[in-house]
Backbone as numpy.savetxt, mean C-alpha at the origin, in Angstrom:
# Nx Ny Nz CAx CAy CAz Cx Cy Cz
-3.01 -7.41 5.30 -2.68 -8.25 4.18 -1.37 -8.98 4.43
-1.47 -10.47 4.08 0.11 -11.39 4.17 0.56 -10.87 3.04
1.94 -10.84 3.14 2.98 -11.13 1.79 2.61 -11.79 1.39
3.11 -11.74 -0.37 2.33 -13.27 -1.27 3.08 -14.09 -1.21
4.55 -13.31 -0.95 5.95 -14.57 -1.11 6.36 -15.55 0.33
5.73 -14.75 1.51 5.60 -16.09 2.76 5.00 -15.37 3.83
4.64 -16.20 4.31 3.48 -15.76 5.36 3.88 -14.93 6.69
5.47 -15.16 6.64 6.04 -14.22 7.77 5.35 -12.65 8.12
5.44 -11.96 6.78 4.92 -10.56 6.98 3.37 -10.45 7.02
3.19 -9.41 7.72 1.76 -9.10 7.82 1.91 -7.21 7.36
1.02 -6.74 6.46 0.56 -5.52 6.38 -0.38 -5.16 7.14
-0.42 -4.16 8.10 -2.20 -4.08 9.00 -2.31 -1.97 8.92
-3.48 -1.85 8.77 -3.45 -0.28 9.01 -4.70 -0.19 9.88
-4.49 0.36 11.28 -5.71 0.05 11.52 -6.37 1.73 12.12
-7.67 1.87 12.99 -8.15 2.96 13.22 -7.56 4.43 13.16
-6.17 4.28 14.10 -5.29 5.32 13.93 -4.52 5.40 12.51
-5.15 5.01 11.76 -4.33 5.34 9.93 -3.24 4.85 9.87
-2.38 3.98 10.99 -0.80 4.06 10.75 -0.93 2.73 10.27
0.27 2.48 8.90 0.64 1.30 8.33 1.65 0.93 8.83
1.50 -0.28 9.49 2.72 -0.98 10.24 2.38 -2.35 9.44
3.93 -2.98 9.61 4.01 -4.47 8.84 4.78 -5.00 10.38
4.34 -6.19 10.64 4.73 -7.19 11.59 5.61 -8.42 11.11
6.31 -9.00 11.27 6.74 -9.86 11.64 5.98 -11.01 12.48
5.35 -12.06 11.65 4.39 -12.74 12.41 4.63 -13.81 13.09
6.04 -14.60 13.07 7.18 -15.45 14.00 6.83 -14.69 15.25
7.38 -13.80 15.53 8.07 -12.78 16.39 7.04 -12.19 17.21
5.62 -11.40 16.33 4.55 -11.15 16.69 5.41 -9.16 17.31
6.32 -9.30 16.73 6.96 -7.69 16.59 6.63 -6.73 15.01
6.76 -5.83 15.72 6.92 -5.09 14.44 7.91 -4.54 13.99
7.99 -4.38 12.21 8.89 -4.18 11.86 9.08 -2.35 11.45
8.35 -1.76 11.44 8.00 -1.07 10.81 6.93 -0.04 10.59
6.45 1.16 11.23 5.41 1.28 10.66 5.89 3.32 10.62
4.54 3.60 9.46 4.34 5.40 9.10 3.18 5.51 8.52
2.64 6.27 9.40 1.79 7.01 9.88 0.69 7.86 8.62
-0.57 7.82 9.17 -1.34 8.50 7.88 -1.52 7.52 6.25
-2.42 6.68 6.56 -2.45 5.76 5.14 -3.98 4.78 5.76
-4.70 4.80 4.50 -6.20 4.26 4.68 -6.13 2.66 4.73
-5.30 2.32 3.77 -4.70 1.00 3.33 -3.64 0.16 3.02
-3.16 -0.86 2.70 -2.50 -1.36 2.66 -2.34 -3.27 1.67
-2.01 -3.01 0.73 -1.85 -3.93 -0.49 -0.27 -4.13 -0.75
-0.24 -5.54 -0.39 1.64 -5.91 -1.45 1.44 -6.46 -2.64
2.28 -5.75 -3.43 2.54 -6.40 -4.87 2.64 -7.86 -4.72
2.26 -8.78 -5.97 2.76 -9.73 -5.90 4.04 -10.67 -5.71
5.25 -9.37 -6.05 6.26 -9.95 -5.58 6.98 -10.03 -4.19
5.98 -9.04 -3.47 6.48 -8.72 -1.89 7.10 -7.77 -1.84
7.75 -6.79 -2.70 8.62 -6.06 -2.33 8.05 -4.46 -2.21
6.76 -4.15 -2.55 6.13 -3.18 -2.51 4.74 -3.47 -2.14
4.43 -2.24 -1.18 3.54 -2.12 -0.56 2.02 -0.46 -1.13
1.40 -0.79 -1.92 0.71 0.59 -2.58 -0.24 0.83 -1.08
-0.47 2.07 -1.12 -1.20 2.70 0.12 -1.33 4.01 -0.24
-2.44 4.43 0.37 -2.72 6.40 0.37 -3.17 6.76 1.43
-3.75 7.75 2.21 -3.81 8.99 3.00 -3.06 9.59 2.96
-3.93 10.39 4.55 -3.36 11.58 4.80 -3.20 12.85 4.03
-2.34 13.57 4.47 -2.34 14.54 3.19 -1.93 14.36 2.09
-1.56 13.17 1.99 -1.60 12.91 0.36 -2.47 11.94 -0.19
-3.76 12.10 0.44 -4.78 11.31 0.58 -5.03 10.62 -1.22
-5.22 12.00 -1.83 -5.25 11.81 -3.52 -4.52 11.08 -4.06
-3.18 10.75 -3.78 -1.90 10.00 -4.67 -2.13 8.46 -4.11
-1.46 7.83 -4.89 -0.79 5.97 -4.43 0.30 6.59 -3.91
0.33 5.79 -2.92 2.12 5.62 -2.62 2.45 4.67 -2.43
3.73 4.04 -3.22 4.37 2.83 -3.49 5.45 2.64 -2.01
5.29 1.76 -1.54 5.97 2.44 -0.37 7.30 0.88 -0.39
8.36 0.71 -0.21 9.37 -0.05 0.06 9.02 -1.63 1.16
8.41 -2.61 0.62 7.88 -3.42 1.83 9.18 -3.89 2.85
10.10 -3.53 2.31 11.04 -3.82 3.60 11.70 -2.66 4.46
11.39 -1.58 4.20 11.37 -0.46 5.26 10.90 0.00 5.58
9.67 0.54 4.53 8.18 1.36 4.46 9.16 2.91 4.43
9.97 2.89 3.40 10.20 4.20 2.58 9.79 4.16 1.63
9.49 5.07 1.01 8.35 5.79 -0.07 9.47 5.50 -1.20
9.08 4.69 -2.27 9.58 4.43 -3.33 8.62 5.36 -4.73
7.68 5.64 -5.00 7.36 6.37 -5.65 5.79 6.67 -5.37
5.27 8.21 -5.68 4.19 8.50 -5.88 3.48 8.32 -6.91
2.41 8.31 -7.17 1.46 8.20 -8.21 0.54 9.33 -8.12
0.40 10.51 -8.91 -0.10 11.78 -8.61 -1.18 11.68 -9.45
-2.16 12.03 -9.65 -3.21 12.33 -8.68 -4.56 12.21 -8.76
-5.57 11.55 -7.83 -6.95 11.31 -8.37 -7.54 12.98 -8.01
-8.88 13.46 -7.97 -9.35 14.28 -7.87 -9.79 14.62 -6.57
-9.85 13.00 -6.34 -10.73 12.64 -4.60 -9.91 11.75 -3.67
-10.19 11.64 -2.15 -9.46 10.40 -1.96 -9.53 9.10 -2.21
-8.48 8.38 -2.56 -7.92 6.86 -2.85 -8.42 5.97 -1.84
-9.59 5.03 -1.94 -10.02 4.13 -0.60 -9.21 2.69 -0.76
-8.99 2.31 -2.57 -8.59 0.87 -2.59 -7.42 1.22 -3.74
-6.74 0.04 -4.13 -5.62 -0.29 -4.60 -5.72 -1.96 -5.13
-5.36 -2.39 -5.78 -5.05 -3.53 -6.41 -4.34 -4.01 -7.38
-2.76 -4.88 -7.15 -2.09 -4.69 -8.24 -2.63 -6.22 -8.87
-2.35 -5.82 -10.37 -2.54 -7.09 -11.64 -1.44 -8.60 -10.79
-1.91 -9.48 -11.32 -1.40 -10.69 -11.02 0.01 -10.76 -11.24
0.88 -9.81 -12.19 2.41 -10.08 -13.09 3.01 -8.81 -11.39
2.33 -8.17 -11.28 2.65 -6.84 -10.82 2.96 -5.71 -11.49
2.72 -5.64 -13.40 3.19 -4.77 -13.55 1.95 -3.18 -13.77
0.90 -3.93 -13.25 0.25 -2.87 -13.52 -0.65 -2.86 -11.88
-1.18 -1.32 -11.61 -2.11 -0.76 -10.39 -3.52 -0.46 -10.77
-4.32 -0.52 -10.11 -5.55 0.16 -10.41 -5.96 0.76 -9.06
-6.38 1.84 -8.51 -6.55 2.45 -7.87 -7.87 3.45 -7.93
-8.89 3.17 -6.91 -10.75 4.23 -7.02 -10.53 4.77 -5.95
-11.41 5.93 -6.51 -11.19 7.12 -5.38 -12.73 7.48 -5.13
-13.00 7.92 -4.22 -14.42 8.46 -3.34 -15.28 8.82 -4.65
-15.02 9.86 -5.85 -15.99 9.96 -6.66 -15.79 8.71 -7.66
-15.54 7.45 -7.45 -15.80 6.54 -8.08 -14.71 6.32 -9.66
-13.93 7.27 -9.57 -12.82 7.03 -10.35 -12.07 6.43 -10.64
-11.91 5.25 -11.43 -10.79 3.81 -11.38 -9.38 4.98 -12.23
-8.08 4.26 -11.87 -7.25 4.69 -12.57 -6.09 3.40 -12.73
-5.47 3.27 -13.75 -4.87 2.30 -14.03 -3.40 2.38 -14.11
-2.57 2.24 -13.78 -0.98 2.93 -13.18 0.01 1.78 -13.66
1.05 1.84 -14.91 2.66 1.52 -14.91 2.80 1.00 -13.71
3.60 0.21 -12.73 4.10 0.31 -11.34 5.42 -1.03 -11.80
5.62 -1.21 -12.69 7.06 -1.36 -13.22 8.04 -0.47 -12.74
């Protein structure tokens, strides 16, 4: 996924689970940790929602300019495959394997 705010960043998670963000000038990376299915930026760019791993069940809001964990979102029943934040950014929705939507604050 591009940033919404400029096309520089790239979000990618690929076979090996690891979420790395690139730098797409540069074609470097900036960034990446390990264990996560996906990868979605808020509309304002500054957060990145994602899950696996062993915390396969939770969102994790993760920092789009370091990829430190800014907050969890605890907990579906099953694992988390998608993520999608509202157009303002202030709200998440997040389905999990038994088909569970959940709708998440992320203010």
């Amino acid at each position: 996924h591009f940033s919404p705010t400029d096309s520089r960043r790239l979000a990618s998670v690929g076979d090996d689970k690891t979420l790395t963000q690139w730098d797409i000038e540069s074609g470097e990376m900036r960034w990446r940790v390990e264990g996560h299915w996906f990868a979605v930026f808020s509309p304002d760019g500054h957060t990145i929602a994602t899950a696996g791993g062993a915390d396969a069940e939770d969102v994790l809001l993760v920092d789009a300019e370091t990829g430190a964990l800014r907050l969890r979102l605890v907990r579906h029943q099953h694992v988390v495959i998608l993520a999608s934040f509202s157009i303002d950014g202030s709200m998440l929705a997040s389905g999990s394997l038994d088909g569970a939507c959940k709708v998440w604050d992320s203010s």
